[in-house]
C-alpha positions in Angstrom: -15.1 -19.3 18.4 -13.5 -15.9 18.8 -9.4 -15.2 19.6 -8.3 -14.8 23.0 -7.4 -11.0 24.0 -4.0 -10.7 23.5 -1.8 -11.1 26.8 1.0 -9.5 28.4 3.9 -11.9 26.5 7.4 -10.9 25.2 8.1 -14.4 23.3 7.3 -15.6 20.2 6.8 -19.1 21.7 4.0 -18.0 23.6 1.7 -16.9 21.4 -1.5 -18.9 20.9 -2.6 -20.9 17.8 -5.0 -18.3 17.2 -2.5 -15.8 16.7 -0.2 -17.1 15.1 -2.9 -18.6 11.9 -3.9 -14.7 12.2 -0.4 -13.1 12.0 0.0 -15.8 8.9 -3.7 -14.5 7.2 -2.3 -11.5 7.6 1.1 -11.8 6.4 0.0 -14.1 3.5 -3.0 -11.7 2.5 0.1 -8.5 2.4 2.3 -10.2 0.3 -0.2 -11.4 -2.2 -1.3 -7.9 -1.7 1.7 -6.0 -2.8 2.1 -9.1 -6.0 -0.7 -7.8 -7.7 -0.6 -4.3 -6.6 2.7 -4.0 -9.1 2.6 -6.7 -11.4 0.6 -3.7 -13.5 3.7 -1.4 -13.1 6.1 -3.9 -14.9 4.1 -4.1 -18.0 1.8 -1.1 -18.2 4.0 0.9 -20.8 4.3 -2.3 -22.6 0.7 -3.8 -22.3 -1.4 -0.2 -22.5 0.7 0.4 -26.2 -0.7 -3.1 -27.0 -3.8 -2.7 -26.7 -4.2 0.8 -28.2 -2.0 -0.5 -31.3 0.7 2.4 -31.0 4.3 2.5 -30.2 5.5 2.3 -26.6 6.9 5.8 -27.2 3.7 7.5 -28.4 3.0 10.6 -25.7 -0.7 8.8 -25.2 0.6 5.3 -23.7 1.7 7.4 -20.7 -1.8 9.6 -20.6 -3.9 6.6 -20.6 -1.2 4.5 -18.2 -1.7 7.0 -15.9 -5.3 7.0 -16.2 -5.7 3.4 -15.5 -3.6 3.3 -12.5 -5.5 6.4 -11.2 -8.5 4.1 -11.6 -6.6 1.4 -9.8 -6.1 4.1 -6.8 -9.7 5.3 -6.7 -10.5 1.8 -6.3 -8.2 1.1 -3.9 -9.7 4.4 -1.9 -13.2 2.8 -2.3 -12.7 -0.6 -1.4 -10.9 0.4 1.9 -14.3 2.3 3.0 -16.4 -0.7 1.6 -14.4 -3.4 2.8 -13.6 -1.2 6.0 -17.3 -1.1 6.2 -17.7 -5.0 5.8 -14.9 -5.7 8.1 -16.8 -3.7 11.2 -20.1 -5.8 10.2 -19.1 -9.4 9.1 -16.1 -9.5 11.3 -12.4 -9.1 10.0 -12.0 -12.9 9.0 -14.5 -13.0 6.6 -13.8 -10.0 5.2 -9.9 -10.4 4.9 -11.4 -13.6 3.0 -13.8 -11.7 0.9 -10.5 -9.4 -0.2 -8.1 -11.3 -1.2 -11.0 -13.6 -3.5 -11.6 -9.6 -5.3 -8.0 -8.6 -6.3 -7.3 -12.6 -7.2 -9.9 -12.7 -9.2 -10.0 -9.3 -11.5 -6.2 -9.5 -11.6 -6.3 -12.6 -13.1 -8.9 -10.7 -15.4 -6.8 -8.4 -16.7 -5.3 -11.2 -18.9 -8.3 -11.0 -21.2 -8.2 -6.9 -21.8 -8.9 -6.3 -25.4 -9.1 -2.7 -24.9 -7.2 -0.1 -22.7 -10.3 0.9 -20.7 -11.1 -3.4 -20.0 -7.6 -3.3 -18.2 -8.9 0.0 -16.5 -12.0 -1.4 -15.4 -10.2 -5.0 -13.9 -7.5 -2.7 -12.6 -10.4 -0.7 -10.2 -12.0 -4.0 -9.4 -8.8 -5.6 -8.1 -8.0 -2.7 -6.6 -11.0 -2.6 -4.4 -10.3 -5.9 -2.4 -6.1 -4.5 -2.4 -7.5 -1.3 -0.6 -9.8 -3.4 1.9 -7.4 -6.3 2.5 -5.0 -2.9 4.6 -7.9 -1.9 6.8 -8.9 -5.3 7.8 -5.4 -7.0 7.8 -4.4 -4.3 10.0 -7.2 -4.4 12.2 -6.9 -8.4 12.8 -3.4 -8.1 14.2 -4.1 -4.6 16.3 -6.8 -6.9 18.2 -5.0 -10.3 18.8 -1.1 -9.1 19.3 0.7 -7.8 22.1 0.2 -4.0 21.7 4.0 -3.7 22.8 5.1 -5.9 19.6 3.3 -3.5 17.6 5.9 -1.3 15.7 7.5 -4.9 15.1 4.5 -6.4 13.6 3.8 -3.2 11.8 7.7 -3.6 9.9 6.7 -7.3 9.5 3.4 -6.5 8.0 5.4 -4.1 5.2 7.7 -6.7 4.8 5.2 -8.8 3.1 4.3 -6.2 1.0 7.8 -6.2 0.0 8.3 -9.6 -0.8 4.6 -9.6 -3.0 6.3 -7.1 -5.2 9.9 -9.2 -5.3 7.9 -12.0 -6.3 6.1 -9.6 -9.0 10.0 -8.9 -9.7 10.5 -12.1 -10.6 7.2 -12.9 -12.3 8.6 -10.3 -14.5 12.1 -10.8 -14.7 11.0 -15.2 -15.8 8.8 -13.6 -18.5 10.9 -10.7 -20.1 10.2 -10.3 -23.4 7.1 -12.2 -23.5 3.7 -11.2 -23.8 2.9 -8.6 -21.0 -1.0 -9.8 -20.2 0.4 -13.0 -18.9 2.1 -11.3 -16.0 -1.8 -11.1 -15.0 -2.2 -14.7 -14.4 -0.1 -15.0 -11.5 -1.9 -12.8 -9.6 -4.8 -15.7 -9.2 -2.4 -17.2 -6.9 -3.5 -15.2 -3.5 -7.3 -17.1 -4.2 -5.8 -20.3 -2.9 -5.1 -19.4 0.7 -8.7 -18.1 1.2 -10.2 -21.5 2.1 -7.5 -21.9 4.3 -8.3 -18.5 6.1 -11.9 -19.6 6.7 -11.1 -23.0 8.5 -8.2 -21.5 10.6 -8.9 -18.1 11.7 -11.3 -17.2 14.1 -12.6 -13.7 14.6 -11.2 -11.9 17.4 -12.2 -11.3 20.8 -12.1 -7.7 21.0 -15.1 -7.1 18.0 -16.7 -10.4 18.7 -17.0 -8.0 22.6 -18.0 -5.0 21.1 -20.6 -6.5 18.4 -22.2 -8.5 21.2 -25.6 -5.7 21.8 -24.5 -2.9 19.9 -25.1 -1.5 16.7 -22.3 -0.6 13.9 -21.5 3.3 14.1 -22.7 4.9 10.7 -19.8 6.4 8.5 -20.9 9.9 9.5 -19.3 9.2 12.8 -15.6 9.6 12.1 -16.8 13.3 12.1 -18.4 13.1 15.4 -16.6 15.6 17.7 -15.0 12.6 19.6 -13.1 11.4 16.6 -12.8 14.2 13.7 -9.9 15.4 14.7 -8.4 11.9 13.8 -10.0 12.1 11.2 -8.9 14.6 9.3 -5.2 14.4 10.2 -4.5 11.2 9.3 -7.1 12.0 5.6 -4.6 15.1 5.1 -1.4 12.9 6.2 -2.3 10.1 3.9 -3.6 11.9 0.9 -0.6 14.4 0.4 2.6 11.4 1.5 0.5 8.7 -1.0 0.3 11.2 -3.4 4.2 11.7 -3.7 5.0 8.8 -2.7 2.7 6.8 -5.5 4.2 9.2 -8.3 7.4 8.0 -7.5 6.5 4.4 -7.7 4.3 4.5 -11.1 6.5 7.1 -12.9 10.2 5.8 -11.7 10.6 3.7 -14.5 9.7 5.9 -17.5 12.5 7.4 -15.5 14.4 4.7 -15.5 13.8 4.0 -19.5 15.2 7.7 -20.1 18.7 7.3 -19.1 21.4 6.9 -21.5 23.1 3.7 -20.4 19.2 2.5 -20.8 17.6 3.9 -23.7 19.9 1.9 -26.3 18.8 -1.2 -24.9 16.5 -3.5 -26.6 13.3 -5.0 -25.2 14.3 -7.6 -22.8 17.2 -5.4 -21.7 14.6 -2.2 -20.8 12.1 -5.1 -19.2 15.3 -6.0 -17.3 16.3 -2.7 -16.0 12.9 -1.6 -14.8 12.7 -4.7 -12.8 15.7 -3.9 -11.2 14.7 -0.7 -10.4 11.9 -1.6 -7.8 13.5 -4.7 -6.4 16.1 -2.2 -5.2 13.6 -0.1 -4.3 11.8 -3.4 -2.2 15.4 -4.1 -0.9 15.6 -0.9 0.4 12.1 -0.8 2.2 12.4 -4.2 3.7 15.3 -2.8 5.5 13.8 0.4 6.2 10.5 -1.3 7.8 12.5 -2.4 10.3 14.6 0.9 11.3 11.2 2.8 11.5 9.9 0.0 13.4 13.1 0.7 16.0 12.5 4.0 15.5 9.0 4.0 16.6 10.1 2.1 19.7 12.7 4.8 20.4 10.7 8.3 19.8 7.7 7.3 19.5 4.9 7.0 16.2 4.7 10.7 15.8 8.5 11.6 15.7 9.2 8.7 13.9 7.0 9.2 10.6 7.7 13.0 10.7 11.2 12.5 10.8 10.9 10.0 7.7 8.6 12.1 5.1 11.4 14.8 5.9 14.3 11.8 5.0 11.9 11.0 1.9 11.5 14.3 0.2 15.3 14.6 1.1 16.1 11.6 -0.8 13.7 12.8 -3.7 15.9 15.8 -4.1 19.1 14.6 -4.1 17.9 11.7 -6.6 16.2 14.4 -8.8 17.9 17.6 -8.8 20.2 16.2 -10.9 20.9 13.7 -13.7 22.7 10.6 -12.5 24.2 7.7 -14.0 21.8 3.9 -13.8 24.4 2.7 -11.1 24.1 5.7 -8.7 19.7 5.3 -9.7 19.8 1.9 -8.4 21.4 2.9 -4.7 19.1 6.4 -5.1 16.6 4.2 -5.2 17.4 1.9 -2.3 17.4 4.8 -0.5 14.0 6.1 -1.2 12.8 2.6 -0.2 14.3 2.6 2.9 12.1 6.0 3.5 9.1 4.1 2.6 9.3 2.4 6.1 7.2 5.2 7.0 3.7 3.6 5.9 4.5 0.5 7.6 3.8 2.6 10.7 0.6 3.5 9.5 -0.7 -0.1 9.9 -0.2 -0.3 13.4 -0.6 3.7 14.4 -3.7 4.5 12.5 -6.8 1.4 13.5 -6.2 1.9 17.0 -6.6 5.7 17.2 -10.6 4.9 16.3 -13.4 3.1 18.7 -13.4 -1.3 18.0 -16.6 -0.6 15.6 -14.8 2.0 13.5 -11.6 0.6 13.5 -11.5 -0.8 9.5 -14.2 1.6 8.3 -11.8 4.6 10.4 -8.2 3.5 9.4 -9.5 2.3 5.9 -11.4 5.6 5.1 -8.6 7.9 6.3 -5.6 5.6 4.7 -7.4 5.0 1.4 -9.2 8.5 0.9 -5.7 9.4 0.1 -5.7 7.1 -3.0 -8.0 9.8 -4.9 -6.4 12.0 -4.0 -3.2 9.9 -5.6 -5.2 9.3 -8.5 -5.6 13.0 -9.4 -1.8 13.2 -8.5 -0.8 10.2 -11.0 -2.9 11.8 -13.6 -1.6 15.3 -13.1 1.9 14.1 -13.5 0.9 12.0 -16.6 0.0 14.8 -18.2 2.5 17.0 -16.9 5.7 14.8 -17.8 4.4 14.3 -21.5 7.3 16.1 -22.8 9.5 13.6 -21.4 11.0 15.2 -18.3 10.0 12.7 -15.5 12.8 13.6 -13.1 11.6 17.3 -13.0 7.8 15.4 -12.6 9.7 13.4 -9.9 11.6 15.9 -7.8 8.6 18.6 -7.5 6.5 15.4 -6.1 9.2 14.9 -3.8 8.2 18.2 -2.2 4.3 17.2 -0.9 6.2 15.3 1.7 7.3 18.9 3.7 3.3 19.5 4.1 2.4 16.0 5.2 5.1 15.7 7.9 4.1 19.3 9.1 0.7 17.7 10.0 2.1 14.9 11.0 3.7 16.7 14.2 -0.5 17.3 15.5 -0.8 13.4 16.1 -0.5 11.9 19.2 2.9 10.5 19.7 1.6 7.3 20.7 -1.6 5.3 19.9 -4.5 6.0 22.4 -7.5 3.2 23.3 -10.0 4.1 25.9 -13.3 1.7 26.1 -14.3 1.7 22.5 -13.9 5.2 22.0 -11.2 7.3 20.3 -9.7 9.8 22.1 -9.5 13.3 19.8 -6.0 14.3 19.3 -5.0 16.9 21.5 
């Protein structure tokens, strides 16, 4: 049984049951998404000095934290093509199922790391169903929703996200002081849902359509001449805005642990404060999901993320330039979250700029090609801010947003679909 093609509707009330057990799988699949995409984050000064049997301030916790979340992000690049791949193939319910089973799994994994390069290798492993779970996720609600609700759904969408790293917030903020690998187990949670998923959702009626006779387009066609110029806008987009915008969420809180009111903490009081950190970082995004989602409805996709990757690196600057006090940090920060709105348009903006048979192997290349690219990034900066002097590393990240909006101005200000084949941009 495949989902009815999504009708011409404005409430809520009307929506199928199909749609609505595919919003949920996607919504559910997010938020367990962004849980154990950052429950590393919390612990990895902690957990990496652990298992190399140094001091949390030895200069090589930070090289070889960086390192391993680098791995994480060239995982998450990979699984987005792979699972992008499967999605096209298998259909996106089963593969959303076959995600959320990988990250469950090799988070929960990372509880048993002896030695820093296990946690690196679970790390890339989880990280490989977190970069696929996007492209399909995405892809599931771009074929069964109203196309109108879309910069709605894509704020929703982020939202979960959101609230999977406020629940990471709390995971953390309940086991302060404890032993950092048992963070890990709660990130076998998302497993449950999956045999839910593949009772109660169908696949959809658009790919069920376009499988019917045809054959799966190779990965050499996103540089066919119909679609490269997609292509590489939204690669160069993504790789240069994840880049900055990744640095800023791995290295703000060794920022956070260098500021005076901080650094005379002890233990619990440092886990504390980097927890707060990124839940006012998460308060800030859930809020600002929803302006770029009005936004987008207002100006249109294109205007809208430009106009944010300006507002991020502006906020980057005045949070960096400068040394500020924990309580004006914690607004800063709120601030920079609300900028981070911008990648919940990406969910809804990017799949359908690619034909039905490209659509999670398109939007998942482009979205999570970037992730290398933020992988060379996180490691550059580990290296860089050795020394100590993560809000310099900070504020000259802040900068790569500049290039990424000024390519952002040659996409299409809206979304095109024409009978399973992408329109080039113009």
């Amino acid at each position: 049984m495949s989902q009815p093609a999504t009708p011409d509707i404005t409430r809520l009330r009307d929506l199928s049951p199909q749609q609505r057990r595919s919003g949920l799988a996607a919504w559910l699949g997010w938020m367990f998404d962004g849980l154990d995409m950052h429950l590393y984050t919390l612990v990895a000064t902690a957990f990496v000095a652990q298992l190399m049997l140094v001091p949390e301030s030895d200069p090589t916790v930070g090289t070889h934290g960086s390192i391993i979340q680098a791995a994480f992000l060239v995982g998450w690049a990979v699984g987005g093509a792979f699972f992008g791949r499967i999605g096209d193939v298998l259909g996106r319910s089963r593969a959303l199922t076959l995600t959320i089973l990988t990250y469950a799994c090799f988070t929960g994994l990372s509880f048993f790391a002896q030695e820093w390069w296990h946690l690196m290798i679970f790390r890339f492993l989880a990280a490989l169903g977190i970069g696929g779970e996007w492209a399909v996720g995405a892809s599931l609600l771009s074929e069964t929703w109203p196309k109108k609700w879309r910069p709605w759904i894509a704020a929703t969408l982020q939202s979960a996200v959101n609230c999977g790293v406020l629940l990471a917030c709390l995971a953390g903020w309940l086991l302060a002081g404890q032993e950092p690998r048992y963070i890990f187990l709660i990130g076998i949670l998302p497993a449950l849902i999956t045999l839910w998923i593949r009772k109660a959702v169908p696949e959809t009626e658009e790919w069920t359509q376009a499988r019917e006779g045809q054959e799966v387009p190779k990965i050499s066609a996103l540089f066919s001449p119909a679609v490269r110029g997609v292509t590489w806008r939204v690669m160069i987009i993504c790789a240069v805005s994840l880049t900055a915008h990744w640095t800023f969420l791995f290295w703000q809180q060794k920022h956070v642990l260098s500021l005076t009111e901080i650094v005379s903490l002890d233990k619990a009081g440092k886990d504390s404060a980097v927890v707060t950190g990124l839940m006012w970082i998460m308060f800030g995004s859930l809020i600002g999901n929803y302006i770029a989602g009005g936004l987008a409805k207002l100006f249109g996709y294109r205007n809208t993320i430009v106009g944010m990757m300006l507002a991020y690196f502006a906020f980057m600057y005045l949070s960096f330039s400068q040394v500020w006090s924990w309580e004006a940090t914690k607004w800063q920060f709120a601030a920079i979250g609300a900028c981070q709105g911008v990648f919940g348009l990406f969910t809804m903006c990017l799949p359908p700029l690619f034909p039905v048979l490209l659509r999670t192997t398109g939007s998942g290349f482009c979205y999570n090609i970037g992730r290398i690219v933020a992988a060379g990034g996180t490691v550059f900066f580990g290296i860089f801010v050795k020394v100590g002097d993560f809000r310099t590393a900070l504020l000259y990240a802040g900068f790569l947003f500049i290039p990424s909006a000024a390519v952002a101005i040659m996409l299409p200000s809206e979304p095109k679909e024409a009978d399973g084949v992408a329109e080039p941009v113009d």
